[in-house]
PDB file of N, CA, C and O in Angstrom:
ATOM      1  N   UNK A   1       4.847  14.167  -0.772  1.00  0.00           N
ATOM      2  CA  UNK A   1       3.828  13.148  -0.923  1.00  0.00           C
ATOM      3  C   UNK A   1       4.042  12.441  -2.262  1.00  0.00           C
ATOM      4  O   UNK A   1       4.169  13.163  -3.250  1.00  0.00           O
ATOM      5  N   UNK A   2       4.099  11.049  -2.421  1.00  0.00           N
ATOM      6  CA  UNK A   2       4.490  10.278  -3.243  1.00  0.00           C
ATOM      7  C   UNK A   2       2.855  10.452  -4.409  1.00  0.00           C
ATOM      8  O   UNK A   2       1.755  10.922  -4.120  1.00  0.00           O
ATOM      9  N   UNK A   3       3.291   9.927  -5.551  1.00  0.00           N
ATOM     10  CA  UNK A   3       1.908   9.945  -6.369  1.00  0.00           C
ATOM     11  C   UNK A   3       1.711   8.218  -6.789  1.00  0.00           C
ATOM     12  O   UNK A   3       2.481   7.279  -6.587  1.00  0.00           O
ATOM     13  N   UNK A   4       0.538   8.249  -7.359  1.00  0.00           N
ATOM     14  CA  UNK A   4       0.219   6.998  -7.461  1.00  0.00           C
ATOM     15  C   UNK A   4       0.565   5.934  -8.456  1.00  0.00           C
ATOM     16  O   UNK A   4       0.083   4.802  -8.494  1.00  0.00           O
ATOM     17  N   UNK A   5       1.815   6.646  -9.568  1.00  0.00           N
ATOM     18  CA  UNK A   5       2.555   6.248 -10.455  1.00  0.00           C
ATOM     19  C   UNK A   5       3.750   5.290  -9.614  1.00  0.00           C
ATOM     20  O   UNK A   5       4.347   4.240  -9.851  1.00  0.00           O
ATOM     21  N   UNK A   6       3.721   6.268  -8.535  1.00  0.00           N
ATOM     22  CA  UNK A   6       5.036   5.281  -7.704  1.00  0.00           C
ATOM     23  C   UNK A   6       4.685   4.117  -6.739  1.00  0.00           C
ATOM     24  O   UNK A   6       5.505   3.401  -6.164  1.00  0.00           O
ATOM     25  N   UNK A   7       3.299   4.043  -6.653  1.00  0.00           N
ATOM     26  CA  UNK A   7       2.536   3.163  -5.498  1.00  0.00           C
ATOM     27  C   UNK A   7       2.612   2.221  -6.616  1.00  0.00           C
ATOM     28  O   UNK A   7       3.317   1.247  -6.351  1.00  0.00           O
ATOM     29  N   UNK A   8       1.820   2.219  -8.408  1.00  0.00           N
ATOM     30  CA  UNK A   8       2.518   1.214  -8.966  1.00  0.00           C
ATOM     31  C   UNK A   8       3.524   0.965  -9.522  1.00  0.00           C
ATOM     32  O   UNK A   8       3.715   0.329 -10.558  1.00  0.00           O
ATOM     33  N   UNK A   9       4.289   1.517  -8.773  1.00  0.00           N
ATOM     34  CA  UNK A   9       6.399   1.034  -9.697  1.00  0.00           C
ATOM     35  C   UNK A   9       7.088   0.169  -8.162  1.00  0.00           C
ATOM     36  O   UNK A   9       8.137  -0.471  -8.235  1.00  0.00           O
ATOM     37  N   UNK A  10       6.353   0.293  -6.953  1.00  0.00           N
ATOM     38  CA  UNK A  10       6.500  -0.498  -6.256  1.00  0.00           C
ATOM     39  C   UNK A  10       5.878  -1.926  -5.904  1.00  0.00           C
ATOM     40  O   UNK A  10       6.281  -3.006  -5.471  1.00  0.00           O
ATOM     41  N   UNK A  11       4.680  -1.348  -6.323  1.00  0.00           N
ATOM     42  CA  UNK A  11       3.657  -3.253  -6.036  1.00  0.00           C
ATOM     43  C   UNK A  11       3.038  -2.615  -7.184  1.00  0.00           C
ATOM     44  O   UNK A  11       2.627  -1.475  -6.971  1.00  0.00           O
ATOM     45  N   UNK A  12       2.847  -3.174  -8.568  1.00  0.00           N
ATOM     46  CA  UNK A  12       2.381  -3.608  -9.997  1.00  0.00           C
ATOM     47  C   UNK A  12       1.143  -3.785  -9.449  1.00  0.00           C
ATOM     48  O   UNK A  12       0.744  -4.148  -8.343  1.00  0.00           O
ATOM     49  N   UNK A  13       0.267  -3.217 -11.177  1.00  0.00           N
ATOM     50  CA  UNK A  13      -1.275  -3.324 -10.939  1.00  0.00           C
ATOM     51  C   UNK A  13      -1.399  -4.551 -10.810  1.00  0.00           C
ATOM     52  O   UNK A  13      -1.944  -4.911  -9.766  1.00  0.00           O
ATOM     53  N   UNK A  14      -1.005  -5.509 -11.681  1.00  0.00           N
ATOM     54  CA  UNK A  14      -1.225  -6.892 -11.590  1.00  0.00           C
ATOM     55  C   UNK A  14      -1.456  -7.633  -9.895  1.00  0.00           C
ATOM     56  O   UNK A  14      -2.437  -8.167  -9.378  1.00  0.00           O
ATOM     57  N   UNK A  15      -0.139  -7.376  -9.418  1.00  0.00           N
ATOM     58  CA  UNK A  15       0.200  -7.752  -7.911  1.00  0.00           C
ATOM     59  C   UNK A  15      -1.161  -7.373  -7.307  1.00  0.00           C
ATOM     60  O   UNK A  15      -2.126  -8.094  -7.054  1.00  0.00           O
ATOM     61  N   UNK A  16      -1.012  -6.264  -7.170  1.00  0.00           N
ATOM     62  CA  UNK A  16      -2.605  -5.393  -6.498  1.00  0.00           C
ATOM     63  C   UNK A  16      -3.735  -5.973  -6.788  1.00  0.00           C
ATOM     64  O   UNK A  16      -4.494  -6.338  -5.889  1.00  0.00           O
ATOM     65  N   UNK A  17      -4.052  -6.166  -8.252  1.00  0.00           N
ATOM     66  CA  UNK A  17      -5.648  -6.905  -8.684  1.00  0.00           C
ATOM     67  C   UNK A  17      -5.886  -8.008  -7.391  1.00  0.00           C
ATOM     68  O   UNK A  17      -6.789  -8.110  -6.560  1.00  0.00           O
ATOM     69  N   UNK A  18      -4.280  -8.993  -7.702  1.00  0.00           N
ATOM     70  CA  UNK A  18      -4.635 -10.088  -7.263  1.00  0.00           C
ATOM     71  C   UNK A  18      -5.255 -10.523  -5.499  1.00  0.00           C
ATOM     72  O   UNK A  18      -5.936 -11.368  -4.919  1.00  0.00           O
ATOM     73  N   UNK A  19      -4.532  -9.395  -5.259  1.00  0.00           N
ATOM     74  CA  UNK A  19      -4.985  -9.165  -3.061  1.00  0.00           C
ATOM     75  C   UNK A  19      -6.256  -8.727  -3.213  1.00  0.00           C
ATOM     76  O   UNK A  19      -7.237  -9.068  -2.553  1.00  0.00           O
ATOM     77  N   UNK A  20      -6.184  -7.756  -4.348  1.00  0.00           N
ATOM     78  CA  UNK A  20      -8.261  -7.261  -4.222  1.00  0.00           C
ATOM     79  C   UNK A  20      -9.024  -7.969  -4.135  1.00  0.00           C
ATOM     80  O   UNK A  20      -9.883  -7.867  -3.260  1.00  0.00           O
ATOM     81  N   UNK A  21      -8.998  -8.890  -4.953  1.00  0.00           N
ATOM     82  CA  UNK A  21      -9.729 -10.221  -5.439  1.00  0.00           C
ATOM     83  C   UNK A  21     -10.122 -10.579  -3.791  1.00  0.00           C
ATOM     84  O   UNK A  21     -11.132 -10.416  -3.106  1.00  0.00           O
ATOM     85  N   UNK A  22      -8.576 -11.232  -3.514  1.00  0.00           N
ATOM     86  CA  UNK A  22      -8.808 -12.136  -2.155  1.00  0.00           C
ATOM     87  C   UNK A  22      -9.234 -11.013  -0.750  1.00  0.00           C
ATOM     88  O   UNK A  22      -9.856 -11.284   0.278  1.00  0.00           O
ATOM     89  N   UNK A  23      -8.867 -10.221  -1.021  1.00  0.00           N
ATOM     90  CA  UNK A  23      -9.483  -8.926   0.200  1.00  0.00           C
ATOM     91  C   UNK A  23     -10.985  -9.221   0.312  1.00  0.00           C
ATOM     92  O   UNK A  23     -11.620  -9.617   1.289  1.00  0.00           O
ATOM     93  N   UNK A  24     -11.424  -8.909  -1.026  1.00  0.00           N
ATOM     94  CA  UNK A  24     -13.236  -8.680  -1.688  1.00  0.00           C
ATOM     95  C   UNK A  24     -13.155 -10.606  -1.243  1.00  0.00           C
ATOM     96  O   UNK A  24     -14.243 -10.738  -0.682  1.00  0.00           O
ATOM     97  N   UNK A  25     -12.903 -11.131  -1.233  1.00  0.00           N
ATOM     98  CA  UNK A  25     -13.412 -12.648  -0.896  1.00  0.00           C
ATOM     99  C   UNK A  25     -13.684 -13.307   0.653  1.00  0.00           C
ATOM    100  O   UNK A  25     -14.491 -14.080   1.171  1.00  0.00           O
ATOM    101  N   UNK A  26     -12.832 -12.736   0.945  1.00  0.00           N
ATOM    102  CA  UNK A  26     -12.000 -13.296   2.199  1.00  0.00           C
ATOM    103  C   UNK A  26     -13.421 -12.076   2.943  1.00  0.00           C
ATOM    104  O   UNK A  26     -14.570 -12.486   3.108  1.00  0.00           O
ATOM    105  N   UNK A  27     -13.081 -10.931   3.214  1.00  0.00           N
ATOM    106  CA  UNK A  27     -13.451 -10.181   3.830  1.00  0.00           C
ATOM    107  C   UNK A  27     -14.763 -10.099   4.005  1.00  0.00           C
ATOM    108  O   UNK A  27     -15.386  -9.921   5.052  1.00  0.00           O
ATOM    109  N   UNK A  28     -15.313 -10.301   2.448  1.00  0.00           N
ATOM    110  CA  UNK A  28     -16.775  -9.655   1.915  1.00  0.00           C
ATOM    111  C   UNK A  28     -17.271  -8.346   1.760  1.00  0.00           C
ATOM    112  O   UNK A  28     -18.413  -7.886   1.754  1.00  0.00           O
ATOM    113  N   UNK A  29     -15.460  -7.544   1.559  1.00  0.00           N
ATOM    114  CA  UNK A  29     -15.979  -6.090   1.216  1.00  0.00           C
ATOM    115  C   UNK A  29     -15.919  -5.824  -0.541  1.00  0.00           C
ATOM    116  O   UNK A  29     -15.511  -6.634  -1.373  1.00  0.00           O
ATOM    117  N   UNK A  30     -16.379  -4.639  -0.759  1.00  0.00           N
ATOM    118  CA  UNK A  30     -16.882  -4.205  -1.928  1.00  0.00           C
ATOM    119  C   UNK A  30     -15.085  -4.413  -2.765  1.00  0.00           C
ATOM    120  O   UNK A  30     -14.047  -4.402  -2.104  1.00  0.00           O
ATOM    121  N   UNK A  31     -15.142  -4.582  -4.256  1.00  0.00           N
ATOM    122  CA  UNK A  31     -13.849  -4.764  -4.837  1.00  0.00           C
ATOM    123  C   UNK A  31     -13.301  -2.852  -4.827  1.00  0.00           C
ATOM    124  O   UNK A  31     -12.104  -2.637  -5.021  1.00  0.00           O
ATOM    125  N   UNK A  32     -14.236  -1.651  -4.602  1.00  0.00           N
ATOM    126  CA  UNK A  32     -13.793  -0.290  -4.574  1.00  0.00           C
ATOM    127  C   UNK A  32     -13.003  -0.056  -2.893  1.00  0.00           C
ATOM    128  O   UNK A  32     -12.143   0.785  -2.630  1.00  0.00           O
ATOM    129  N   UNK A  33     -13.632  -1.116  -1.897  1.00  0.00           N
ATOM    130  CA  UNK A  33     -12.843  -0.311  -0.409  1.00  0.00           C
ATOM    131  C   UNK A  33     -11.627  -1.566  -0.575  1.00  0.00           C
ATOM    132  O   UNK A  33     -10.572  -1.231  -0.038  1.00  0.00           O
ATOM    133  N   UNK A  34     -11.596  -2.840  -1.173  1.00  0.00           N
ATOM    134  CA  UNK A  34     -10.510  -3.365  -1.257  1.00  0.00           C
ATOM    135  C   UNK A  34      -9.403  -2.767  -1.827  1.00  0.00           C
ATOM    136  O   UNK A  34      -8.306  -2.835  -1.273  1.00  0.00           O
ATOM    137  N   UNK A  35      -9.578  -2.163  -2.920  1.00  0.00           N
ATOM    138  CA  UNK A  35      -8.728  -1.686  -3.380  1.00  0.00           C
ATOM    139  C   UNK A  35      -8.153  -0.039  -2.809  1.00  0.00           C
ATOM    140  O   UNK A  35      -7.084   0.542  -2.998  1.00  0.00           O
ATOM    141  N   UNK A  36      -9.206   0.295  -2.167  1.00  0.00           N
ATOM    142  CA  UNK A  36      -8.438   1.271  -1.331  1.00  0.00           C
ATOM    143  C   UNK A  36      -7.580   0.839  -0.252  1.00  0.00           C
ATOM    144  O   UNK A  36      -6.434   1.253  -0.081  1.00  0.00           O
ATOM    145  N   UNK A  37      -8.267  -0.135   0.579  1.00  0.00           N
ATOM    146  CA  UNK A  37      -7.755  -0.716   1.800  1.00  0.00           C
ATOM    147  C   UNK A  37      -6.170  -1.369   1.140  1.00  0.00           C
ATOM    148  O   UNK A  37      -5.246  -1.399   1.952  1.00  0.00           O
ATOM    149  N   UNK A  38      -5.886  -1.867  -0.280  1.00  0.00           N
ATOM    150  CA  UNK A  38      -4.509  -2.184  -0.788  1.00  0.00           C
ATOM    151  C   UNK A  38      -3.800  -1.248  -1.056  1.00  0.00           C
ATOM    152  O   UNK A  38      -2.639  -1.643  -1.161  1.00  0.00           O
ATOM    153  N   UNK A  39      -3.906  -0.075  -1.241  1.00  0.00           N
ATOM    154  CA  UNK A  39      -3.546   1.068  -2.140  1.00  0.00           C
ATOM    155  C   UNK A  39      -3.062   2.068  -0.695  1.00  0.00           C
ATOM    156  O   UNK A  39      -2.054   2.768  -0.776  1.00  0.00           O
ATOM    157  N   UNK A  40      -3.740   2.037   0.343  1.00  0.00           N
ATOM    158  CA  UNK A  40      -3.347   2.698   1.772  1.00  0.00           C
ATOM    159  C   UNK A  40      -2.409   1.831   2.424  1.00  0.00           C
ATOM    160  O   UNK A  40      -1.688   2.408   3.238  1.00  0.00           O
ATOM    161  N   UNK A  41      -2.242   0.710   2.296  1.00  0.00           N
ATOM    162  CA  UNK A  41      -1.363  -0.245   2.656  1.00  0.00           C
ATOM    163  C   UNK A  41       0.367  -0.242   2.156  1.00  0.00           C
ATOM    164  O   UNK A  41       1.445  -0.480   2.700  1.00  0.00           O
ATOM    165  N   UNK A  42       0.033   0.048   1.210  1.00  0.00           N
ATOM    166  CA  UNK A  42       1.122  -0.040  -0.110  1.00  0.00           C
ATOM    167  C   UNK A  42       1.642   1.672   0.346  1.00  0.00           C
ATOM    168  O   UNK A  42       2.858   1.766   0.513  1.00  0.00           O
ATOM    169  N   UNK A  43       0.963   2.768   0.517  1.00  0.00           N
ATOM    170  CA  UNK A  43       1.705   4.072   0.946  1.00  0.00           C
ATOM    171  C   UNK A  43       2.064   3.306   2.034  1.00  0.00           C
ATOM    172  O   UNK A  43       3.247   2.987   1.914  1.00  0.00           O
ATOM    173  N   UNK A  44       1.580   2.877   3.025  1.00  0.00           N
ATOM    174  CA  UNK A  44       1.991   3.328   4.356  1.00  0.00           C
ATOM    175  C   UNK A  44       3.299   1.992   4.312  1.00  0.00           C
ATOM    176  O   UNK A  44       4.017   2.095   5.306  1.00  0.00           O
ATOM    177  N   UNK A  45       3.564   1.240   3.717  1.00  0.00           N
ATOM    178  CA  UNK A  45       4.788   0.537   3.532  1.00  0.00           C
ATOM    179  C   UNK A  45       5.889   1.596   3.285  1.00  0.00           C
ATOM    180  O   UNK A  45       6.795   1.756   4.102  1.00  0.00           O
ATOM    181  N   UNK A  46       5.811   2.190   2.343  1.00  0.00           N
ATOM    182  CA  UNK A  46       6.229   3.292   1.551  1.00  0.00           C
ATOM    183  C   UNK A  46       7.377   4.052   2.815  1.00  0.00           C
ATOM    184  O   UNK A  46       8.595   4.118   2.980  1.00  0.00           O
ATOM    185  N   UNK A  47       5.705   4.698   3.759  1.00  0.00           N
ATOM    186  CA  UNK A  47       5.969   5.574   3.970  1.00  0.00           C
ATOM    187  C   UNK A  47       6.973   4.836   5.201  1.00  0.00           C
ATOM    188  O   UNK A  47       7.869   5.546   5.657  1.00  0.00           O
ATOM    189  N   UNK A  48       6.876   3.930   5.543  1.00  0.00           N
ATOM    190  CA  UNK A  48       7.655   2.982   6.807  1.00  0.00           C
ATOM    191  C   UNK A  48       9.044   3.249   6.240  1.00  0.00           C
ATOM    192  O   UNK A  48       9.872   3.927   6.848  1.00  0.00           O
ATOM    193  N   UNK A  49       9.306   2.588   4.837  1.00  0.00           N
ATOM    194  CA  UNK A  49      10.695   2.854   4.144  1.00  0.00           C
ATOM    195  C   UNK A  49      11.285   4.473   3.990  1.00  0.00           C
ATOM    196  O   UNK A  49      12.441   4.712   3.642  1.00  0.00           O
ATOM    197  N   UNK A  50      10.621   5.165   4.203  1.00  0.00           N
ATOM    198  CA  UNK A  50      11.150   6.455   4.367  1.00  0.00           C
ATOM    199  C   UNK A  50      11.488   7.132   5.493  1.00  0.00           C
ATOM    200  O   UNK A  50      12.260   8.090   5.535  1.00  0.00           O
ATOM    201  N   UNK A  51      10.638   6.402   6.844  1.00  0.00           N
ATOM    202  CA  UNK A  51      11.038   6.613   7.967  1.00  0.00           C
ATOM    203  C   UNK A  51      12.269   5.863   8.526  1.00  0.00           C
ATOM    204  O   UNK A  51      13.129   6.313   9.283  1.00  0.00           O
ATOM    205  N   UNK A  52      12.158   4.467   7.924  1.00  0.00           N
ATOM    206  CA  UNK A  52      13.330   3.791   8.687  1.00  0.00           C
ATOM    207  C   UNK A  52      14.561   3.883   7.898  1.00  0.00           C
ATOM    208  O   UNK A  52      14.695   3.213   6.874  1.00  0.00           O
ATOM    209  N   UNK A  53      15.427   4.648   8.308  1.00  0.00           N
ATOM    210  CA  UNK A  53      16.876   4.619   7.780  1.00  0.00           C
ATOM    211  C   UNK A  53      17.404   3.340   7.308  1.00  0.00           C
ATOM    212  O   UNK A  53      18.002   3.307   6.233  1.00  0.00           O
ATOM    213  N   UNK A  54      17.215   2.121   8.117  1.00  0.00           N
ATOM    214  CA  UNK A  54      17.348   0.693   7.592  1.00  0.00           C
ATOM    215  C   UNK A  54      17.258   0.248   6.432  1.00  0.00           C
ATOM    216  O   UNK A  54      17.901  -0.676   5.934  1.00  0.00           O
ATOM    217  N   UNK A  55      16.351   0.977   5.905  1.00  0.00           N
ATOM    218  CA  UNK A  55      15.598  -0.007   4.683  1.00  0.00           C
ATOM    219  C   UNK A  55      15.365   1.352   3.632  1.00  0.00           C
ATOM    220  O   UNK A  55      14.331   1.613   3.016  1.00  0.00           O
ATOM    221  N   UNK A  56      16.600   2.094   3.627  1.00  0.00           N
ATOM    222  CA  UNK A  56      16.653   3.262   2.594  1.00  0.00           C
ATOM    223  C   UNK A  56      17.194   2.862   1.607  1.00  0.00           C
ATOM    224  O   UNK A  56      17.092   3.677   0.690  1.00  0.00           O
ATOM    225  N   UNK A  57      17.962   1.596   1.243  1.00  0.00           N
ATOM    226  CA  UNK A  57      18.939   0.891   0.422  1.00  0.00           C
ATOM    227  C   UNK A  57      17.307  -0.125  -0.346  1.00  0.00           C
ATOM    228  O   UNK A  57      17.597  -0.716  -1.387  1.00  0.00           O
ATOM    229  N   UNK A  58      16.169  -0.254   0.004  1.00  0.00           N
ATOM    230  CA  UNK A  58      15.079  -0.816  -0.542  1.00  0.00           C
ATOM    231  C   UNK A  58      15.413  -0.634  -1.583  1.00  0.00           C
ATOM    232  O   UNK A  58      16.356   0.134  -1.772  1.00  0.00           O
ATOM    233  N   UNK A  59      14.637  -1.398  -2.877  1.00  0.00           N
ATOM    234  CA  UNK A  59      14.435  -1.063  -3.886  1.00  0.00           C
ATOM    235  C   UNK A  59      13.445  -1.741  -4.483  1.00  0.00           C
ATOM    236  O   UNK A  59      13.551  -2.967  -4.516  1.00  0.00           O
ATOM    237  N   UNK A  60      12.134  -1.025  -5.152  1.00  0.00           N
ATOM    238  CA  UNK A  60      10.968  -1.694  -6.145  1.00  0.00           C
ATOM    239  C   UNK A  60      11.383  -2.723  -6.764  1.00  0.00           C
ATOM    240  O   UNK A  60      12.551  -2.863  -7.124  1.00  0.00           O
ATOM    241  N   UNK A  61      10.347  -3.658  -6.977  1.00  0.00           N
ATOM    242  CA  UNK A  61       8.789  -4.000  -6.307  1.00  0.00           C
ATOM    243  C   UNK A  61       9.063  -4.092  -5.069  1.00  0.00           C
ATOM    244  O   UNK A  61      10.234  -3.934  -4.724  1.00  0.00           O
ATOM    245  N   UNK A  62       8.162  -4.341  -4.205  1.00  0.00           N
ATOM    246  CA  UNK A  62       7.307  -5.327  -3.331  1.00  0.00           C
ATOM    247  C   UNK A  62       7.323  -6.505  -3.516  1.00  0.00           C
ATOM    248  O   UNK A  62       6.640  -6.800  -4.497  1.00  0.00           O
ATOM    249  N   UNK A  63       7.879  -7.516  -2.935  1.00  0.00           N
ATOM    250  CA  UNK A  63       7.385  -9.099  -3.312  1.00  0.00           C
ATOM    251  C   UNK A  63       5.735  -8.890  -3.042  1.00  0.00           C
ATOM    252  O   UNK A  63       4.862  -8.958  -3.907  1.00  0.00           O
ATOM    253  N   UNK A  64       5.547  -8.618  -1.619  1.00  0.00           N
ATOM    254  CA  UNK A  64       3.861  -9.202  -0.705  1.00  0.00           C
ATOM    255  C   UNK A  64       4.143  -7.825   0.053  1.00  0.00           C
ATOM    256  O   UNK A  64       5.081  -7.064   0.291  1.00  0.00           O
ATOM    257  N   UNK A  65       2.448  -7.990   0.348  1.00  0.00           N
ATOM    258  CA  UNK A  65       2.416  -6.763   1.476  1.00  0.00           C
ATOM    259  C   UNK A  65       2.526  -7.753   2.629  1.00  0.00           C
ATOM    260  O   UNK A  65       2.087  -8.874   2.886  1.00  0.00           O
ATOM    261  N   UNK A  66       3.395  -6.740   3.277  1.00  0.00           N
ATOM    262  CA  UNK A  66       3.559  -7.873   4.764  1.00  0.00           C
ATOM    263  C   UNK A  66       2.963  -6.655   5.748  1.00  0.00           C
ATOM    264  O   UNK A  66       2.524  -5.560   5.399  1.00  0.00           O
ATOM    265  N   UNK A  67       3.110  -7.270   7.232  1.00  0.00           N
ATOM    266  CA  UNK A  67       2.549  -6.566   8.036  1.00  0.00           C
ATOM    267  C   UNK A  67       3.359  -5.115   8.172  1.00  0.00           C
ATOM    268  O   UNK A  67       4.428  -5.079   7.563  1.00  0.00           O
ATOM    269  N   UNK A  68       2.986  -3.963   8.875  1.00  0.00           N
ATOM    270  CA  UNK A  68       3.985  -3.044   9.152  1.00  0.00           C
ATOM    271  C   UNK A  68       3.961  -3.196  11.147  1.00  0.00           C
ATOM    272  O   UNK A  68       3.079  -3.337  11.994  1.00  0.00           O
ATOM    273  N   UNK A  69       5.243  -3.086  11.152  1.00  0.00           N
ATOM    274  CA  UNK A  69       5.996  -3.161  12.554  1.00  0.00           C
ATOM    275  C   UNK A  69       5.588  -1.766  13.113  1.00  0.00           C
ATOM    276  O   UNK A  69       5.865  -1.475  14.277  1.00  0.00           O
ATOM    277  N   UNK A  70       5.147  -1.187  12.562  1.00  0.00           N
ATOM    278  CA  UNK A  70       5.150   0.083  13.360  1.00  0.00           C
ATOM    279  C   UNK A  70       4.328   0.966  13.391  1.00  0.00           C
ATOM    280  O   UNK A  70       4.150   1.359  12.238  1.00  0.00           O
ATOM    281  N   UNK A  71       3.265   1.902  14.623  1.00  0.00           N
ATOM    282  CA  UNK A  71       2.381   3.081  14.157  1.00  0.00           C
ATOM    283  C   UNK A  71       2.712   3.689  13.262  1.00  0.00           C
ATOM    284  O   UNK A  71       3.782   4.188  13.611  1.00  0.00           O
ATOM    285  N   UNK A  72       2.427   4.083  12.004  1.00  0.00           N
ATOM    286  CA  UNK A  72       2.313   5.104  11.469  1.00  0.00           C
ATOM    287  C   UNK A  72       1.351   6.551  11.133  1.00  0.00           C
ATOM    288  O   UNK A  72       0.214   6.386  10.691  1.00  0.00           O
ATOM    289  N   UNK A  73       1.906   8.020  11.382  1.00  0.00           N
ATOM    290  CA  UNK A  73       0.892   9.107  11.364  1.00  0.00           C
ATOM    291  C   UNK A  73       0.875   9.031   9.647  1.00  0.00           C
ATOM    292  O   UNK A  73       1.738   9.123   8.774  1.00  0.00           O
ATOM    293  N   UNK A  74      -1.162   8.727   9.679  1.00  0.00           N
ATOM    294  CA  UNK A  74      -1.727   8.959   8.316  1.00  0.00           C
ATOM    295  C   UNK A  74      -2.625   9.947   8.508  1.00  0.00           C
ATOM    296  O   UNK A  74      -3.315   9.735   9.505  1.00  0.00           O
ATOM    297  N   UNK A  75      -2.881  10.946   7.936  1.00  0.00           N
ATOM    298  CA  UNK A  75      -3.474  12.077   8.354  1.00  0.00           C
ATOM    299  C   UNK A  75      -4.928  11.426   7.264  1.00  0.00           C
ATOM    300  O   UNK A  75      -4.701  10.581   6.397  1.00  0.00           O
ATOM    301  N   UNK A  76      -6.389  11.999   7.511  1.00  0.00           N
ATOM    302  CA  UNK A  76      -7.414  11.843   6.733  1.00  0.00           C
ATOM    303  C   UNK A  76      -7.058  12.217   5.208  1.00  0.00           C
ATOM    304  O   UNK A  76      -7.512  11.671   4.202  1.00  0.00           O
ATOM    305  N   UNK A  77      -6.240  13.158   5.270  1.00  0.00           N
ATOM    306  CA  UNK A  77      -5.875  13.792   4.049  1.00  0.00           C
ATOM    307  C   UNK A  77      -5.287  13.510   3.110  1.00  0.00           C
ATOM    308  O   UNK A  77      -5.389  13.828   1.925  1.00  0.00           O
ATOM    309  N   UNK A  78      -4.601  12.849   3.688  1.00  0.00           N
ATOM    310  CA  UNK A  78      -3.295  11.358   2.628  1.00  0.00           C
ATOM    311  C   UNK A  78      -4.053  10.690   2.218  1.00  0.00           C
ATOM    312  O   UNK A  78      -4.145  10.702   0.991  1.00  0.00           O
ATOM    313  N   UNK A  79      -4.939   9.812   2.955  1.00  0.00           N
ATOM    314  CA  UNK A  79      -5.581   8.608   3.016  1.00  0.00           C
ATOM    315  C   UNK A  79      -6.728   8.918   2.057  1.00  0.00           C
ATOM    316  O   UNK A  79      -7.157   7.948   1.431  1.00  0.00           O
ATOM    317  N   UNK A  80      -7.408  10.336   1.791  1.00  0.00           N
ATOM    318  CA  UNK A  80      -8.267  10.649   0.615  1.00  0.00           C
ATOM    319  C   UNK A  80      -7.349  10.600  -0.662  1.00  0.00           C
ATOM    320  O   UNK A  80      -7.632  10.328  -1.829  1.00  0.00           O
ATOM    321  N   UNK A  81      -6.522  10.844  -0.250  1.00  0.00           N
ATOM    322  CA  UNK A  81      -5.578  11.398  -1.408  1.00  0.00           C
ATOM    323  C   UNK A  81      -4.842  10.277  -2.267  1.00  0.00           C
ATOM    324  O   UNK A  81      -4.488  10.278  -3.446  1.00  0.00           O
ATOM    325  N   UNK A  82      -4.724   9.211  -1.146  1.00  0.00           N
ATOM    326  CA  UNK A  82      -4.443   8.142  -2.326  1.00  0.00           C
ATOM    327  C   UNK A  82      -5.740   7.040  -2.639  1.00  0.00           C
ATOM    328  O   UNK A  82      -5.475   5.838  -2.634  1.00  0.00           O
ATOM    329  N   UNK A  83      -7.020   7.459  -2.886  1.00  0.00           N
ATOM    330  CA  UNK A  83      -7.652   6.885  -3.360  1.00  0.00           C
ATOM    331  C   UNK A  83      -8.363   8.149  -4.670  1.00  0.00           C
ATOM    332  O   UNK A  83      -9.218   7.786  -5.477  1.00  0.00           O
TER     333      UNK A  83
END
């Protein structure tokens, strides 16, 4: 399980503030579940790059969070865990 030093060495606090902002705007949720809802996003990218052999040659940052192509298993437990 990755820690949250590496969630920012891939997408920067800066980067992150700035989607919160527009999450909390756009959405009309609180700036605390935006930033979870960015921060679960950002693992489960993560965790996409660790599943797909393709994209093992990745390398930090993140430009944008883009969509993910694929189900991913997030257990409740992760998902506490990175907030």
């Amino acid at each position: 399980m990755m820690d949250l030093e590496q969630i920012d060495l891939w997408f920067p606090q800066q980067q992150q503030q700035q989607i919160i902002k527009n999450v909390s705007a756009r959405v009309g949720s609180t700036h605390t579940r935006a930033e979870y809802f960015v921060r679960l996003w950002i693992y489960l990218m993560l965790k996409q790059i660790e599943l797909d052999s393709t994209n093992c040659q990745k390398q930090p940052p993140f430009q944008a969070l883009v969509p993910i192509p694929n189900t991913i298993s997030c257990s409740h437990r992760e998902a506490a865990w990175m907030i």
